[in-house]
MDAnalysis code that builds the backbone (N, CA, C; Angstrom):
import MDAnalysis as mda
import numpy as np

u = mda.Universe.empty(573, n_residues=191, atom_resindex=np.repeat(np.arange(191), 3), trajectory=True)
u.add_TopologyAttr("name", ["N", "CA", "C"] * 191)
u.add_TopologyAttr("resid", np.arange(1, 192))
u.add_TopologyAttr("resname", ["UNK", "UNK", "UNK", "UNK", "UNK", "UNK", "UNK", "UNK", "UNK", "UNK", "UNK", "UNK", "UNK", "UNK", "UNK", "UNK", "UNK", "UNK", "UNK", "UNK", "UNK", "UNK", "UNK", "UNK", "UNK", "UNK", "UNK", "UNK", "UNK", "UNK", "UNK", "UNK", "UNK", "UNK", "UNK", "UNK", "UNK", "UNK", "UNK", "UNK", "UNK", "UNK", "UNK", "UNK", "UNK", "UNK", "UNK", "UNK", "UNK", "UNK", "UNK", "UNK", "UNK", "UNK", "UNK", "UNK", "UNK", "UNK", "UNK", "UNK", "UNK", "UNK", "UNK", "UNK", "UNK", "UNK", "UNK", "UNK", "UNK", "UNK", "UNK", "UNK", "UNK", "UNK", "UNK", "UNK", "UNK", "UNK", "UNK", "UNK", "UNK", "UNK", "UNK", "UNK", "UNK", "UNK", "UNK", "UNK", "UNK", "UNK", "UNK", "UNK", "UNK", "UNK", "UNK", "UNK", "UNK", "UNK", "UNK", "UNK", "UNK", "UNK", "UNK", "UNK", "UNK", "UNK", "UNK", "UNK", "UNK", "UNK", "UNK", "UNK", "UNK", "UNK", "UNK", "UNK", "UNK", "UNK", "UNK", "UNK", "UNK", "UNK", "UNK", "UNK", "UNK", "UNK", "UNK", "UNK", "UNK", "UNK", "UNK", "UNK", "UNK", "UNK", "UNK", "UNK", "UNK", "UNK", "UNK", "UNK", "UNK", "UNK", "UNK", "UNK", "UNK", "UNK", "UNK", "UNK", "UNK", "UNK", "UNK", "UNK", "UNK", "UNK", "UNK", "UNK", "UNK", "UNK", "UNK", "UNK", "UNK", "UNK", "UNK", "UNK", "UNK", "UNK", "UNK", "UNK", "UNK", "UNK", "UNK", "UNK", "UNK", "UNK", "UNK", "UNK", "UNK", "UNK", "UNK", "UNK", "UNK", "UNK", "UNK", "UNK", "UNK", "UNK", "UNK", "UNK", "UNK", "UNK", "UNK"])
u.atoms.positions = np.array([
    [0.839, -1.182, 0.000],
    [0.000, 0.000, 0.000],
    [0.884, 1.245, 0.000],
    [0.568, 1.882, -0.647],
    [0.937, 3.432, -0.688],
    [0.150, 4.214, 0.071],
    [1.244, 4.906, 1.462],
    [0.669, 5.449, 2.143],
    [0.630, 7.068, 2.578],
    [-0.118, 7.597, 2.942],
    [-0.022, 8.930, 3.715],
    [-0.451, 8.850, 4.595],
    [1.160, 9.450, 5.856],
    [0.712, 9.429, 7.516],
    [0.074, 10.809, 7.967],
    [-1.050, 10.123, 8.823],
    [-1.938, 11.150, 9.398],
    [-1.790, 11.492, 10.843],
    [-1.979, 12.727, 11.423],
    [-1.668, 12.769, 12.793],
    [-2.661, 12.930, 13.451],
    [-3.112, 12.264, 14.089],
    [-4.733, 12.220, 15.199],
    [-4.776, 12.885, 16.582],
    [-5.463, 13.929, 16.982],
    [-5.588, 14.123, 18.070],
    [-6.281, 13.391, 18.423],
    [-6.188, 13.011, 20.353],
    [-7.083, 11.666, 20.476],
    [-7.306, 12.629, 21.841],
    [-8.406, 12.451, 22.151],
    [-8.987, 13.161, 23.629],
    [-9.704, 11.836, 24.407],
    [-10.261, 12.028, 25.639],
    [-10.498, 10.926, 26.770],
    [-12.047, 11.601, 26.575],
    [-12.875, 10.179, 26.986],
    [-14.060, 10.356, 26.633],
    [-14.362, 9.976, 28.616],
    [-15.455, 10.435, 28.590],
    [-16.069, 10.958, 30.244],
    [-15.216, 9.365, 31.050],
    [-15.749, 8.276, 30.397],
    [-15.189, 7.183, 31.225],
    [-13.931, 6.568, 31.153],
    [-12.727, 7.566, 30.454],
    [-11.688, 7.683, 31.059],
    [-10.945, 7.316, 29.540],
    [-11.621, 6.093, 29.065],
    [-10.631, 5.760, 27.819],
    [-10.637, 6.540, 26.303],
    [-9.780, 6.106, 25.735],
    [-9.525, 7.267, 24.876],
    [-10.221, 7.276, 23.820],
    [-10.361, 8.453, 22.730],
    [-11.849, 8.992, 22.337],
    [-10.929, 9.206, 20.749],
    [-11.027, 8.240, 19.799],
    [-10.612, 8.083, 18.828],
    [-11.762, 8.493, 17.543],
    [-11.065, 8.969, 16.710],
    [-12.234, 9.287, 15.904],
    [-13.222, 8.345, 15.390],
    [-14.444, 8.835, 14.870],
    [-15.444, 7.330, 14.394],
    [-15.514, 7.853, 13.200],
    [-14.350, 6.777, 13.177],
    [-13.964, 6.311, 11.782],
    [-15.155, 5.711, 10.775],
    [-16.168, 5.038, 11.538],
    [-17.246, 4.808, 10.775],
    [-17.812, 5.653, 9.881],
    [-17.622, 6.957, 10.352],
    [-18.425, 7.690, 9.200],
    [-17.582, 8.298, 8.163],
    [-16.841, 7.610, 7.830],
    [-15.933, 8.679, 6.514],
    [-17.312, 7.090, 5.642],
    [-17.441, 8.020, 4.248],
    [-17.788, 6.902, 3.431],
    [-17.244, 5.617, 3.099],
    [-15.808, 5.236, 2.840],
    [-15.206, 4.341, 2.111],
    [-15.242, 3.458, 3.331],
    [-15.313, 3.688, 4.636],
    [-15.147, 2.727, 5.654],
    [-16.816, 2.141, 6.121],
    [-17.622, 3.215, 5.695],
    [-18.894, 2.197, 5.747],
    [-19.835, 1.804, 4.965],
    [-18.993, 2.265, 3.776],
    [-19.373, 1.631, 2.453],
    [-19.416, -0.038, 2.917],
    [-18.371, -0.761, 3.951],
    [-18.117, -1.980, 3.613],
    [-18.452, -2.285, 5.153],
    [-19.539, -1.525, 5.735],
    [-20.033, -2.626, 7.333],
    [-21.613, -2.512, 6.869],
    [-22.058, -3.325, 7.625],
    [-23.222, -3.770, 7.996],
    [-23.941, -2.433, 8.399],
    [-25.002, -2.557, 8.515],
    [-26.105, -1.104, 9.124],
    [-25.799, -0.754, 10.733],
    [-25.953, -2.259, 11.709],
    [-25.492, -2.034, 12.829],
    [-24.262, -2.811, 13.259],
    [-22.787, -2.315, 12.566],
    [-21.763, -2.801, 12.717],
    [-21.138, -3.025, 14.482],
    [-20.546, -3.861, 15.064],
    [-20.271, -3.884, 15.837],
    [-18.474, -3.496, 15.540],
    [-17.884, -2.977, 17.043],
    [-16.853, -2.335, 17.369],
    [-16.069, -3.630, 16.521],
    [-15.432, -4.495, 16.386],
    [-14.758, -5.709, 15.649],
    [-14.607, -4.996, 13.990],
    [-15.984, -4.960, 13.785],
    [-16.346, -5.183, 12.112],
    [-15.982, -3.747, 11.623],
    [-15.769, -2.493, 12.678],
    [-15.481, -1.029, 12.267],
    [-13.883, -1.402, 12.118],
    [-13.245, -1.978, 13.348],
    [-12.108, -2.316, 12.978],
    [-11.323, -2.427, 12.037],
    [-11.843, -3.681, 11.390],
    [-11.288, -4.341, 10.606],
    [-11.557, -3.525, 8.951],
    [-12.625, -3.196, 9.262],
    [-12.991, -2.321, 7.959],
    [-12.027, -1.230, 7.886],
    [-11.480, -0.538, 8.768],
    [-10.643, 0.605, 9.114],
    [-9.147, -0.138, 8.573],
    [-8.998, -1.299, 9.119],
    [-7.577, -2.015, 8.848],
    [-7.236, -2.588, 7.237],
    [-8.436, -2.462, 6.453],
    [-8.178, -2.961, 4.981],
    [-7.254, -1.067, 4.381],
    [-7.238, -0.021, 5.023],
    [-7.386, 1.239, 4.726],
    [-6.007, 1.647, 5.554],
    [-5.499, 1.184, 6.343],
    [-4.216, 1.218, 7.021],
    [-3.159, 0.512, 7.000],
    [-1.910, 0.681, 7.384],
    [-0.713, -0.375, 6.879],
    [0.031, -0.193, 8.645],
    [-0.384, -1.326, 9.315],
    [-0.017, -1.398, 10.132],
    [-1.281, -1.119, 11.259],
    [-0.935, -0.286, 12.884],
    [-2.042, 0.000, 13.346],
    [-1.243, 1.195, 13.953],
    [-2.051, 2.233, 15.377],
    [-1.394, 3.183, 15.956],
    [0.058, 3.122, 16.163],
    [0.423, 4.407, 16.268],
    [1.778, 4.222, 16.719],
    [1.462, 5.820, 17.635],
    [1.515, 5.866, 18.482],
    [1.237, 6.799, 19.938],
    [2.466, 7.224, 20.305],
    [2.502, 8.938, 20.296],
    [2.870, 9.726, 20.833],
    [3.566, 9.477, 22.414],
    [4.760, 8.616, 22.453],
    [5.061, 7.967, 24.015],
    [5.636, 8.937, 25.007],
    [5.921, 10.070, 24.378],
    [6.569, 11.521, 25.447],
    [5.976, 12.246, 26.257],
    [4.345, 11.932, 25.824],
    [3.227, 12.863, 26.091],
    [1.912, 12.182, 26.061],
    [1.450, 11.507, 26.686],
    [-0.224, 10.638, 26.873],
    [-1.014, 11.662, 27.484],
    [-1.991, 10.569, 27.922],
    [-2.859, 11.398, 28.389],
    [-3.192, 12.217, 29.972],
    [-2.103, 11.504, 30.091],
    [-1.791, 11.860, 31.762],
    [-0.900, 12.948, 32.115],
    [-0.095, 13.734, 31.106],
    [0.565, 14.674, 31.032],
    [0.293, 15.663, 30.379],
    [0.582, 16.886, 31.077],
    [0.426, 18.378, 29.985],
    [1.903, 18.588, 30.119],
    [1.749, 18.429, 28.622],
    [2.712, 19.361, 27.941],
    [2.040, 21.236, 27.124],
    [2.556, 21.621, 26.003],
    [2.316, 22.837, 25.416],
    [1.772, 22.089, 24.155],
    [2.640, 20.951, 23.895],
    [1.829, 20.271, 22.377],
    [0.839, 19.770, 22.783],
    [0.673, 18.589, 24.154],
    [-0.351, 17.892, 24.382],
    [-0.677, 17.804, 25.648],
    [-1.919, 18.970, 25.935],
    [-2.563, 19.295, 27.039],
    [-3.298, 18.058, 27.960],
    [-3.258, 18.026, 29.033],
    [-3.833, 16.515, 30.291],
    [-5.022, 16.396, 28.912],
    [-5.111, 15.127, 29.298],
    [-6.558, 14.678, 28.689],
    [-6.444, 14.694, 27.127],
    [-5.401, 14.882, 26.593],
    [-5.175, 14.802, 24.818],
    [-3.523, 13.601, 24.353],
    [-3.909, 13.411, 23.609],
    [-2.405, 12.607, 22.914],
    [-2.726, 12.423, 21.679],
    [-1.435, 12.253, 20.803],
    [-1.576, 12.335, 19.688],
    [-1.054, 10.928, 19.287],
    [-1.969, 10.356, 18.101],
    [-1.219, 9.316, 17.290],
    [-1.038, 9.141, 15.813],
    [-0.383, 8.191, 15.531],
    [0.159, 8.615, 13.869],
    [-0.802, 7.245, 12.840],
    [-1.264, 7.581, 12.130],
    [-1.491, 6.278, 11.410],
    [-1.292, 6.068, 9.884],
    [-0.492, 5.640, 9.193],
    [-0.436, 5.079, 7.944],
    [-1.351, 4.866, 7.049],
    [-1.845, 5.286, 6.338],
    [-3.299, 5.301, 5.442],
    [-3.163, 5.545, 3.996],
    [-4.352, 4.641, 3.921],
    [-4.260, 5.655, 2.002],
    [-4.322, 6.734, 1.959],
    [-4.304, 7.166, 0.492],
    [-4.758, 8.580, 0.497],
    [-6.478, 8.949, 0.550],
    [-7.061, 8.151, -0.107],
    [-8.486, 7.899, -0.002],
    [-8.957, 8.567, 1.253],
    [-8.334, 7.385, 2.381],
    [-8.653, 7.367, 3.771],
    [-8.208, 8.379, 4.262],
    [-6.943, 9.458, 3.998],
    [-6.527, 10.773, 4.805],
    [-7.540, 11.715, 4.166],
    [-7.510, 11.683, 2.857],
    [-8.139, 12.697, 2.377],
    [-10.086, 12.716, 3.378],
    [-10.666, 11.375, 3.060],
    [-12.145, 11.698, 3.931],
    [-11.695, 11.979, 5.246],
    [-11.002, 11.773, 6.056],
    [-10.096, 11.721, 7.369],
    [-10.416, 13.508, 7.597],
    [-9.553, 13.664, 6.936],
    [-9.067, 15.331, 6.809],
    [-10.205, 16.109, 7.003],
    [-11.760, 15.658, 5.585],
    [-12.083, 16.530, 5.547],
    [-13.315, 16.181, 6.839],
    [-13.440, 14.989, 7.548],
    [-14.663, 14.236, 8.191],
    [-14.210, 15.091, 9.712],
    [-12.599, 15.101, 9.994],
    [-12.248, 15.644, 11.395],
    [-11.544, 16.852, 11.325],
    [-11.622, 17.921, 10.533],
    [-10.568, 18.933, 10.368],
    [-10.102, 19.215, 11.643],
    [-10.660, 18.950, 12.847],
    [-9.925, 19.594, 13.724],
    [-8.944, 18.632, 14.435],
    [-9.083, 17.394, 14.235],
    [-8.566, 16.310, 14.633],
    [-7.639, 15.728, 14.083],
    [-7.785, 15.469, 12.670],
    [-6.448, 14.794, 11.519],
    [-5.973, 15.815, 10.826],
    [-4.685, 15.552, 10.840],
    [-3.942, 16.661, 9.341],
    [-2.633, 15.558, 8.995],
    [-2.828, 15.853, 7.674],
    [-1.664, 15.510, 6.930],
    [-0.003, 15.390, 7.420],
    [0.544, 14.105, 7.829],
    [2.029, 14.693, 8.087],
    [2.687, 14.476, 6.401],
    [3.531, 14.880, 6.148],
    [5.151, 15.084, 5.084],
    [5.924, 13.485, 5.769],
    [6.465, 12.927, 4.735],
    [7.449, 11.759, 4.737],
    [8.465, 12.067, 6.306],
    [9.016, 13.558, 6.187],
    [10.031, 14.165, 7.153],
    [9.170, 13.697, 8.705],
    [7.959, 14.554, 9.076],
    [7.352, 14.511, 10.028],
    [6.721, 12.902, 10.289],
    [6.649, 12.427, 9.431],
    [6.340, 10.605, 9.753],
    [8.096, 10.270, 10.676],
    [8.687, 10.238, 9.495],
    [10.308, 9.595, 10.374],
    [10.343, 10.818, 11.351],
    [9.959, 11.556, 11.557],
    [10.650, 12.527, 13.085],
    [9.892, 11.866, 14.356],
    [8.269, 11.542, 14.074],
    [7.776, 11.469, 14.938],
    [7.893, 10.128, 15.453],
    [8.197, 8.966, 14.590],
    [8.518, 7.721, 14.808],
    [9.771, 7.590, 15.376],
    [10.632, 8.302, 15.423],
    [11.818, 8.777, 16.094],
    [12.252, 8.875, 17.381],
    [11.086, 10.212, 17.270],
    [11.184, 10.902, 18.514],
    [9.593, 10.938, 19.372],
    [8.872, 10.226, 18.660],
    [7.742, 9.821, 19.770],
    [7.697, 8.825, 19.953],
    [6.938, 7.972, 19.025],
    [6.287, 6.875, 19.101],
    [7.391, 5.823, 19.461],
    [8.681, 5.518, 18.953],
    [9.209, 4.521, 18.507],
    [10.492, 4.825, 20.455],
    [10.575, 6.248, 20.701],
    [11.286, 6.596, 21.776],
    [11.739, 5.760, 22.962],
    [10.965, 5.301, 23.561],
    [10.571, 4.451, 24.306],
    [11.568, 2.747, 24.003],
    [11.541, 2.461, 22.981],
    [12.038, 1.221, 22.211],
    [13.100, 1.519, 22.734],
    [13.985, -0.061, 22.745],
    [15.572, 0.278, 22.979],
    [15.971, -0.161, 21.202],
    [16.627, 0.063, 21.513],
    [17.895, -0.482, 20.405],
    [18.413, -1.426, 19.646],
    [18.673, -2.463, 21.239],
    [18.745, -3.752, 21.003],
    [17.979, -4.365, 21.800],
    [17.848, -5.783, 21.326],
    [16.970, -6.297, 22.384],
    [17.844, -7.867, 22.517],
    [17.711, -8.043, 24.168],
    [18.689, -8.988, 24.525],
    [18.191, -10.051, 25.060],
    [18.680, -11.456, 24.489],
    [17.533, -12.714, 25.221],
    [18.573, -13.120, 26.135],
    [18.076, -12.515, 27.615],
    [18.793, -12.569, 28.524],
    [19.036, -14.161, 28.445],
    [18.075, -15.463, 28.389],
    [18.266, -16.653, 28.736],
    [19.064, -17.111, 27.752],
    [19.577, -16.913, 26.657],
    [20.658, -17.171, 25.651],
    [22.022, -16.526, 26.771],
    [21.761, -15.949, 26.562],
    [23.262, -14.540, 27.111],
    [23.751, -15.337, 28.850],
    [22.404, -15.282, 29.498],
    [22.714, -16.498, 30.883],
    [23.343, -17.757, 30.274],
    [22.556, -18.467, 29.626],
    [22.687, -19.864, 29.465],
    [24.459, -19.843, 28.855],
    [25.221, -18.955, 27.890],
    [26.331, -19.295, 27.611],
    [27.521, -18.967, 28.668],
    [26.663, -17.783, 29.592],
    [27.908, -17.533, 30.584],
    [28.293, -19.005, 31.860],
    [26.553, -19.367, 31.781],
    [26.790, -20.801, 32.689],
    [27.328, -21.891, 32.139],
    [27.053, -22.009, 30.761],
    [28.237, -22.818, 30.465],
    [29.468, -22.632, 30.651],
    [29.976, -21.690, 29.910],
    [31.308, -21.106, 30.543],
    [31.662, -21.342, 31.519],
    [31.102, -21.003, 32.537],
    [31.375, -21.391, 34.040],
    [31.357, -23.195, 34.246],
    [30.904, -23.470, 33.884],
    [30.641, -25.087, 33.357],
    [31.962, -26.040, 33.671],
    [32.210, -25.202, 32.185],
    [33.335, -25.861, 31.157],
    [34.608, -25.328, 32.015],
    [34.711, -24.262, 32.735],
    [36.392, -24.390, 33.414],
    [35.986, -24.964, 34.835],
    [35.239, -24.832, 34.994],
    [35.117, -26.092, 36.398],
    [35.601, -27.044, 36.183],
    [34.714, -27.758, 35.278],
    [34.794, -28.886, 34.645],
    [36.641, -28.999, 33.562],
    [36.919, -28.341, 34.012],
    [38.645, -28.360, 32.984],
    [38.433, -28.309, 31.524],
    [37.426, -27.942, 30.668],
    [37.700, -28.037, 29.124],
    [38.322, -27.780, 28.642],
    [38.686, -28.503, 27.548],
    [39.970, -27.912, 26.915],
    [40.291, -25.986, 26.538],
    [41.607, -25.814, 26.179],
    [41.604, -24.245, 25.544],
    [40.639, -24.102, 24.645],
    [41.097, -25.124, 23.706],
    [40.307, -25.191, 22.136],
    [38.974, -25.085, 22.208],
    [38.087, -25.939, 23.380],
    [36.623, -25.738, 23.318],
    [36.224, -24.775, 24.153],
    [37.032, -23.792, 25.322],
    [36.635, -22.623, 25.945],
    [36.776, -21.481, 24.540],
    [38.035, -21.674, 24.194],
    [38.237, -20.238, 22.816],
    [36.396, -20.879, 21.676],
    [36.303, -21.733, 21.566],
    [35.152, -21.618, 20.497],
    [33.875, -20.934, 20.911],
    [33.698, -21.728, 22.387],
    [32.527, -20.841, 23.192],
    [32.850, -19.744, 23.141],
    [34.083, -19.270, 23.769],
    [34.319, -17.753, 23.350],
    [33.582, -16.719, 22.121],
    [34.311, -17.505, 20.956],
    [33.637, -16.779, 19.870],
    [32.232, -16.835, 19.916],
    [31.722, -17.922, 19.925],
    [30.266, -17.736, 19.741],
    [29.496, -16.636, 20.624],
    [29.979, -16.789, 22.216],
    [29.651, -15.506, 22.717],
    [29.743, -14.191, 22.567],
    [31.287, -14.009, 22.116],
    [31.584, -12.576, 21.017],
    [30.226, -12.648, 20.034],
    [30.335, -13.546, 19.162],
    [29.052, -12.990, 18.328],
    [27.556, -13.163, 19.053],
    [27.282, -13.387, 19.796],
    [26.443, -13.435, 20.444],
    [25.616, -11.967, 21.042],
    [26.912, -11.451, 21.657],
    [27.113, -10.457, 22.216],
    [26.947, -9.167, 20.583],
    [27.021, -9.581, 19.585],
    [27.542, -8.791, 18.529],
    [25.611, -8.200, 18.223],
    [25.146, -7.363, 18.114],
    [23.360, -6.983, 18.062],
    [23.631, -7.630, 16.388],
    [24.581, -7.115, 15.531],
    [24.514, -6.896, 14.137],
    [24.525, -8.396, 13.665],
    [25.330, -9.593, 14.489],
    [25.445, -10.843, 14.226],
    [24.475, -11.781, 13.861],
    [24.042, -12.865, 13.286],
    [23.069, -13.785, 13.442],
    [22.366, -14.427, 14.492],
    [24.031, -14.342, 15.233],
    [24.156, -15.611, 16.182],
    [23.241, -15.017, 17.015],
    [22.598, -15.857, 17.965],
    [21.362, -15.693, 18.773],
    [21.921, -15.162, 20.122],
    [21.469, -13.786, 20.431],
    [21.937, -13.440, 21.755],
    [21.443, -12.017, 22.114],
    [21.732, -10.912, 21.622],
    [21.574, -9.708, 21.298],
    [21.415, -9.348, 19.433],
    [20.212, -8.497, 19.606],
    [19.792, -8.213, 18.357],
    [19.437, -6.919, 18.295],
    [20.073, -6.165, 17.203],
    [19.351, -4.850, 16.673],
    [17.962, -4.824, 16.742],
    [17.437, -3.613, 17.073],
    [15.506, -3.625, 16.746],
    [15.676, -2.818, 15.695],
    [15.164, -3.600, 14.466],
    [15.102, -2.837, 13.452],
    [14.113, -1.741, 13.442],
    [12.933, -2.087, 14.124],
    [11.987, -1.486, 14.365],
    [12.109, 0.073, 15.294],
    [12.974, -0.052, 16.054],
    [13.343, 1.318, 16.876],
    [13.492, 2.510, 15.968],
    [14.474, 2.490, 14.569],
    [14.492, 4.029, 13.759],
    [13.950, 3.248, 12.226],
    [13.137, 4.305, 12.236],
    [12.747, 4.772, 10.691],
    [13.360, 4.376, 9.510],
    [14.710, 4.475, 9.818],
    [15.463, 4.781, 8.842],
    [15.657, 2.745, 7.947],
    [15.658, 1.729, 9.090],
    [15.627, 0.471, 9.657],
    [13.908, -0.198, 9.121],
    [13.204, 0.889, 10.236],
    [11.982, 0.055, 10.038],
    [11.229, 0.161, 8.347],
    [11.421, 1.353, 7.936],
    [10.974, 1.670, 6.707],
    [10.689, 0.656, 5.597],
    [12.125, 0.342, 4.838],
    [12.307, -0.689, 4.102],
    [12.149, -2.383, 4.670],
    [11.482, -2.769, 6.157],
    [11.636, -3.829, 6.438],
    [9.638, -3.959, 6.618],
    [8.848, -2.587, 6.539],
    [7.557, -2.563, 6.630],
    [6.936, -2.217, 4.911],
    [8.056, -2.438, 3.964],
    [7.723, -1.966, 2.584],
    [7.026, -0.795, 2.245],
    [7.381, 0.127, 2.990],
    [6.509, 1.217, 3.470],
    [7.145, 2.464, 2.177],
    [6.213, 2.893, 1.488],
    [5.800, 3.645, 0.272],
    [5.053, 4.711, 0.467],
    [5.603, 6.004, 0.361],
    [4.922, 7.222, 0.798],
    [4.228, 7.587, -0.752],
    [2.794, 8.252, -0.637],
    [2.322, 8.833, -1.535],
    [3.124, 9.668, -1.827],
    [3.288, 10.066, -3.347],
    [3.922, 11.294, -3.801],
    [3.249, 12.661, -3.032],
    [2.529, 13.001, -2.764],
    [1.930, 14.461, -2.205],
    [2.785, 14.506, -0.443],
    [3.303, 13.243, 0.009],
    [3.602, 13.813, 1.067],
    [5.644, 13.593, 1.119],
    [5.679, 13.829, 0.057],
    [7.468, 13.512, -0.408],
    [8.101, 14.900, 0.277],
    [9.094, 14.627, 0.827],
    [9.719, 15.892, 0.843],
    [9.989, 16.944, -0.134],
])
């Protein structure tokens, strides 16, 4: 899908949870529900029209005032056709606007994605080779089979490596997640 990211203000509705637009009423999304669609079937109708799902503003919820996002507001980003931004746009003007390719990777950056580490480490790999280690010179192993464990733990230890231990999150920057989500910006929102 070829997409254009949209930025949603999202406000808290009286019983606390958050107050997302109803999406039901742009046309193209209820062109394809039932008369009395249930919360599931708006969903999913919404998800043939998106590439992926929210990605939320993590610096600033709803529990914090900031100057961008006052107690009781947060913002989230969503991936859409153009179809879907364009009725979006004109169904919530005060709610959706258009982001630029730039403002998608800034905010995935520096909001949404913030929070993420880097790498991500399977501690029980990373345990399990140091206890061997510990194992194997108890136990007297040879040089030859402590230096091999060795390496494997070097690469282990390596995020960029195969070997199972520590891994890059591709998913943490933009720059990473982009080409691994086949992700295709409409021409209108190109830099």
């Amino acid at each position: 899908m070829i997409v254009v990211p949209i930025r949603v203000k999202i406000g808290l509705r009286p019983n606390g949870h958050a107050d997302h637009p109803a999406w039901q009423q742009l046309p193209l999304v209820a062109a394809g529900l039932p008369s009395s669609p249930s919360l599931e079937q708006i969903d999913a109708e919404v998800r043939k029209h998106t590439l992926g799902s929210w990605h939320y503003d993590k610096t600033s919820g709803h529990a914090e005032h900031t100057i961008e996002s006052p107690l009781g507001q947060q913002w989230g980003m969503l991936l859409v056709s153009r179809a879907f931004a364009t009725e979006a746009m004109t169904a919530f003007p005060l709610l959706v606007t258009q982001m630029t390719q730039n403002e998608c990777r800034d905010f995935w950056n520096t909001k949404a994605m913030i929070r993420v580490l880097d790498e991500e480490e399977d501690t029980a790999i990373l345990n399990g080779l140091q206890a061997r280690r510990a194992l194997m010179v108890t136990l007297g192993a040879s040089a030859t089979s402590l230096a091999a464990l060795d390496t494997r733990i070097v690469k282990a230890l390596d995020p960029d490596d195969p070997e199972p231990g520590v891994r890059r999150n591709a998913m943490r920057r933009f720059a990473t997640a982009q080409p691994r989500l086949n992700l295709m910006f409409h021409p209108t929102v190109l830099p």
